[in-house]
Structure formats: structure tokens, C-alpha cells
C-alpha positions in Angstrom: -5.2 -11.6 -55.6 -1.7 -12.3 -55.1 -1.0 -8.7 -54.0 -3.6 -8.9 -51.4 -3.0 -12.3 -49.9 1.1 -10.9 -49.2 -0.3 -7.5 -48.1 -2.5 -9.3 -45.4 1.0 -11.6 -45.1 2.9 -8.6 -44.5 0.3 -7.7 -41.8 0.1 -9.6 -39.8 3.9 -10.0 -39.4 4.0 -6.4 -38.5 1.3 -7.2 -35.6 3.6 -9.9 -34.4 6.6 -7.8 -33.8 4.5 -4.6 -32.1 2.9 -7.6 -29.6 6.1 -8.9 -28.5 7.7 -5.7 -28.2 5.3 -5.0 -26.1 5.2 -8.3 -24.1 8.9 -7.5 -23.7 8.5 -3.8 -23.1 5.8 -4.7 -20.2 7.7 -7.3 -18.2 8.9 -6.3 -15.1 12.4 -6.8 -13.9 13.2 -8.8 -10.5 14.3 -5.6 -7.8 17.2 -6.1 -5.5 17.6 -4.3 -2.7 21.0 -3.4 -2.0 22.2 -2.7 2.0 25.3 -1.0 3.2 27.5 -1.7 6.2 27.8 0.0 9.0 30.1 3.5 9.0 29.7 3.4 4.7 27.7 5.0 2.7 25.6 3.4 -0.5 29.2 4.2 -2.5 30.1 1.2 -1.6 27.6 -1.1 -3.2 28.1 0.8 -6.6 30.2 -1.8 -8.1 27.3 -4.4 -6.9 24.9 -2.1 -7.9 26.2 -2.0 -11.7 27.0 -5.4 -11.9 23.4 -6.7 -10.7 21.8 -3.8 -13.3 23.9 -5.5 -16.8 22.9 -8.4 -15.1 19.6 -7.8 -15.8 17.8 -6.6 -12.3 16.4 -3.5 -11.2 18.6 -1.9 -8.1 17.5 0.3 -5.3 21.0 1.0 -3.5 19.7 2.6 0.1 21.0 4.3 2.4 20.7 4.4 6.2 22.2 6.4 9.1 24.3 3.6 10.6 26.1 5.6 13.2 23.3 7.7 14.4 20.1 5.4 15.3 19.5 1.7 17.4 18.7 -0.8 15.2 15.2 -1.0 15.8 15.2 2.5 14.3 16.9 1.9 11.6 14.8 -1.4 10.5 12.0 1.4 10.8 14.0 3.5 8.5 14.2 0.4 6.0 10.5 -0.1 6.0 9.7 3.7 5.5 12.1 3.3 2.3 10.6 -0.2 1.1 7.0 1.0 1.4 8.0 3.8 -0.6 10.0 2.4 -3.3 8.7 -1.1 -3.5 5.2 -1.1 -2.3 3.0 -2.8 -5.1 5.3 -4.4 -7.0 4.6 -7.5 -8.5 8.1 -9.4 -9.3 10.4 -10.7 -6.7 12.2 -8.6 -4.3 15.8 -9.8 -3.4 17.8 -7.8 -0.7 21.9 -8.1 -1.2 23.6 -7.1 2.4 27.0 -5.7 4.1 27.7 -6.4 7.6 25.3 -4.8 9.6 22.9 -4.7 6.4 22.4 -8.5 6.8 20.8 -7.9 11.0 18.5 -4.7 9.4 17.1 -7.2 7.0 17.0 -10.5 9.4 14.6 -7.9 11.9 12.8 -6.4 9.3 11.6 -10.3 7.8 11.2 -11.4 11.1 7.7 -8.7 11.4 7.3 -7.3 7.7 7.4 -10.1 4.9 6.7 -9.4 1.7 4.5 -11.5 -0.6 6.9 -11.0 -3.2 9.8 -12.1 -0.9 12.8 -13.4 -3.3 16.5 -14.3 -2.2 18.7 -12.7 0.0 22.2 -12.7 0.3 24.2 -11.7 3.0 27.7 -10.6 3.0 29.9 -10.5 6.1 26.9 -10.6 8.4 27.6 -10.6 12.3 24.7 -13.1 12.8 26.0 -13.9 16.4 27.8 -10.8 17.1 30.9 -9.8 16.7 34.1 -10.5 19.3 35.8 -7.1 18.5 31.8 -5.3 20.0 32.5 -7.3 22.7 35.9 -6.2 23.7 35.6 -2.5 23.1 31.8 -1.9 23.7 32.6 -0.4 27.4 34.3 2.2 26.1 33.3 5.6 25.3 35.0 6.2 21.8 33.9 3.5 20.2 30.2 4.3 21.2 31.3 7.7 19.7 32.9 6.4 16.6 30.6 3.9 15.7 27.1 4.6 17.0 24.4 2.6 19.3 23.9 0.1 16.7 27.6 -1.1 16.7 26.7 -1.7 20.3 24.4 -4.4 20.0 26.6 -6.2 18.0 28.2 -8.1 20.7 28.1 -11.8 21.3 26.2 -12.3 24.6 22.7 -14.2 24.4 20.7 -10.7 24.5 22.6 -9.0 22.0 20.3 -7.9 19.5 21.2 -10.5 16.3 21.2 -13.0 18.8 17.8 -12.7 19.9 16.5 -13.0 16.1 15.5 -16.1 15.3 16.9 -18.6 12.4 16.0 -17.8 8.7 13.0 -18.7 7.8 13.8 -17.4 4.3 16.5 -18.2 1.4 19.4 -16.8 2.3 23.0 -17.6 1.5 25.7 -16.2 3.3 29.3 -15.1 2.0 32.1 -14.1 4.3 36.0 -13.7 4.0 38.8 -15.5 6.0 41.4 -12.5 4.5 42.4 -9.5 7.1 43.7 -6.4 7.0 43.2 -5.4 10.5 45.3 -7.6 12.4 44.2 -5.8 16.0 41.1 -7.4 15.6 41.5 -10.3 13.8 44.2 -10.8 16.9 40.8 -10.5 19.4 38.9 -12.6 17.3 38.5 -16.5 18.1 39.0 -18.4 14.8 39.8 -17.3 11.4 38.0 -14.0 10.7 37.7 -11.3 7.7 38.8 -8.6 9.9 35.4 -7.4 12.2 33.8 -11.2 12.1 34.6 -14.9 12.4 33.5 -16.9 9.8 31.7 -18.9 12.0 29.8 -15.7 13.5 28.5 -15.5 10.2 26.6 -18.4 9.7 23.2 -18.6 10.6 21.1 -21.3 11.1 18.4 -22.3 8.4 20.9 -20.6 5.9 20.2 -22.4 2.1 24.1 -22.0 1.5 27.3 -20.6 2.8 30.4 -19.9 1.5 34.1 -18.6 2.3 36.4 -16.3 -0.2 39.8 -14.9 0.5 38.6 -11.4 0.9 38.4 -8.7 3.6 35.4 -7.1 5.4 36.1 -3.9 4.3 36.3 -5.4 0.8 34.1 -8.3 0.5 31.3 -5.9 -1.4 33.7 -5.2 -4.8 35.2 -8.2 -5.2 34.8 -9.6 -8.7 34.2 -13.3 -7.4 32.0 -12.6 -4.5 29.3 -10.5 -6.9 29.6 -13.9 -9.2 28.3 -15.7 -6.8 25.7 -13.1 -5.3 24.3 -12.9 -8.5 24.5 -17.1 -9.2 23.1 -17.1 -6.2 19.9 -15.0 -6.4 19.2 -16.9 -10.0 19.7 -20.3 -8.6 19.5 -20.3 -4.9 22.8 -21.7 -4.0 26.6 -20.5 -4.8 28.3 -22.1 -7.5 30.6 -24.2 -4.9 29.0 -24.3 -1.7 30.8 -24.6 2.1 27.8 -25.2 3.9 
């Protein structure tokens, strides 16, 4: 009798482990969507994209042809991707942006929102243009270098971030006061990362913003900025906020 009642003991144990394996097995990580600047490549975000996987998130690092395409184009090209890779999915879907990443996703919320809309964060964004568009947009090389999209980057009211609207969704924004280009940081107005002034960053209706001593060219791999991306998309503000 005593043998029985510890085999039925034993049981019923084993049951317990195989059901939470499973529970565990069968939950879903939250995805992040991960956004390159313009002239990179997704190479860029691999340091982002490793950090964000140990720290427990599923990560689709796309890629988009920056310097070929308008921007309307390429926010088609982003929805051809999401509906492809993310269609369906039940937990939240983040998006982590560089540069002209953070306009891509801005126009693509602005007609395509997700039900499973999570956080975003932006890094380095031109949400009011940039001044350096501005001063070299009229001439031909650096439509050549840099594409048709780097043209609508400019400052002027009908510039293409400019005619998007404020976030209407949680975003947080980080951007860099540290350059490394000092041609443009000399035509910039006010301290500047390098391609944009932190105040050309901000947005409004941004849930936080915050500045680091980091470059645009860098802003992706530093150690402290991916902190705070990922403090950010698990609490919805940074760590020390600017805003």
C-alpha cells in the first residue's frame, strides 16, 4: 500500500515537470525589430542584435536599400518584410531604430499599426530634418552618394519627417552630443552628434528622451546606449531621463 501511494507520488511529480516545461517551452518571446541607418547595412545593429537576444527577445535585424529608393518606397519595403516575418504573431512587437530607421518606422505607424504594437526606440532620429540635408541637398554628389531618401531629410516644413505627425505611440528617443565630423557639426545649429542636433531629434509626444556622449556613426554599439534601449522597452522610460 505504501509502494503504491509513492508510485502515484512519484507521478504525478513527473506530470508537473512535463506541464511546465511545456508551459515554458510554448511561450512566446516579445520580437524586436531592428532598423538600420541610412548608407549601413544590418552589420551594424549586430551588437544590438546580440545583446537584445541574451536579453531575452526574439530579433529580426532587416535590411533596406537606403540609398536606392524614396522613402515612401522603402516604408513599402518595411511592410512587405513585417507582413512576412511578423504577420500573426501574438506577443508584442518592439522596433529599435538608426537614423533614418526612426522616419521608416514614424510613416509606417502613421498608416499600418499593429495590434500587437510594443515600444519603440529611436536612436539618432532626424525627426525634423537634418541641417547638413539642408545645406548640401542642391548638389549633385550628395544625391549621388546618398540617395533620394537622404533628400527629404531637410528641415523645411514639407520635408518628409516634418509632414509626419507627433507619436501617437511609446517611443523614447536616444541621441549623442559627441562628433566626429566636425564639417558638419560646424553647419549644424546647436550641439549635434555629427549628422543631427539634439534638438532635431526630439519629437513631440515622445514618452522619454535622453542624451549620451556618443557619435552618430556610433550611437548603435555603444554599451550604455543598448542599456537603456533595452531598460527602455521593459519599462517604458530610460533609466535617467532628459525629457
Amino acid at each position: 500500500m505504501i509502494f503504491l501511494k509513492y508510485t502515484i507520488l512519484f507521478s504525478f511529480f513527473l506530470i508537473g515537470i512535463h506541464t511546465h516545461c511545456w508551459a515554458v517551452a510554448a511561450e512566446e518571446k516579445d520580437t524586436v525589430i531592428l532598423l538600420h541607418g541610412l548608407g549601413r547595412t544590418p552589420k551594424s545593429m549586430e551588437y544590438m542584435q546580440t545583446r537584445l537576444k541574451t536579453a531575452g527577445y526574439d530579433v529580426i535585424n532587416l535590411s533596406y536599400p537606403s540609398r536606392k529608393e524614396k522613402i515612401e518606397t522603402l516604408v513599402d519595403i518595411l511592410h512587405a518584410e513585417l507582413q512576412s516575418c511578423c504577420h500573426g504573431k501574438n506577443t508584442r512587437l518592439h522596433f529599435v531604430t538608426h537614423s533614418l530607421g526612426g522616419i521608416l518606422v514614424r510613416a509606417y505607424l502613421s498608416g499600418n499599426r499593429p495590434e500587437n504594437l510594443g515600444r519603440v526606440v529611436m536612436l539618432s532620429p532626424p525627426n525634423k530634418g537634418s541641417d547638413v540635408v539642408d545645406f548640401f541637398e542642391e548638389y549633385s554628389l550628395f544625391r549621388y552618394f546618398f540617395g533620394p531618401a537622404a533628400a527629404e531629410l531637410g528641415t523645411g516644413w514639407n520635408s518628409f519627417p516634418n509632414k509626419l505627425g507627433p507619436a501617437d505611440f511609446e517611443v523614447g528617443i536616444i541621441t549623442g552630443n559627441r562628433t566626429i565630423d566636425p564639417i558638419s557639426s560646424w553647419i549644424i545649429d546647436g550641439d549635434d552628434d555629427g549628422k543631427v542636433s539634439i534638438e532635431q531629434a526630439k519629437l513631440e509626444g515622445m514618452a522619454d528622451f535622453m542624451v549620451i556622449r556618443v557619435s552618430h556613426a556610433f550611437i548603435m554599439t555603444d554599451r550604455k546606449v543598448i542599456d537603456e534601449v533595452i531598460y527602455f522597452l521593459q519599462n517604458g522610460r530610460f533609466s535617467v531621463s532628459e525629457k
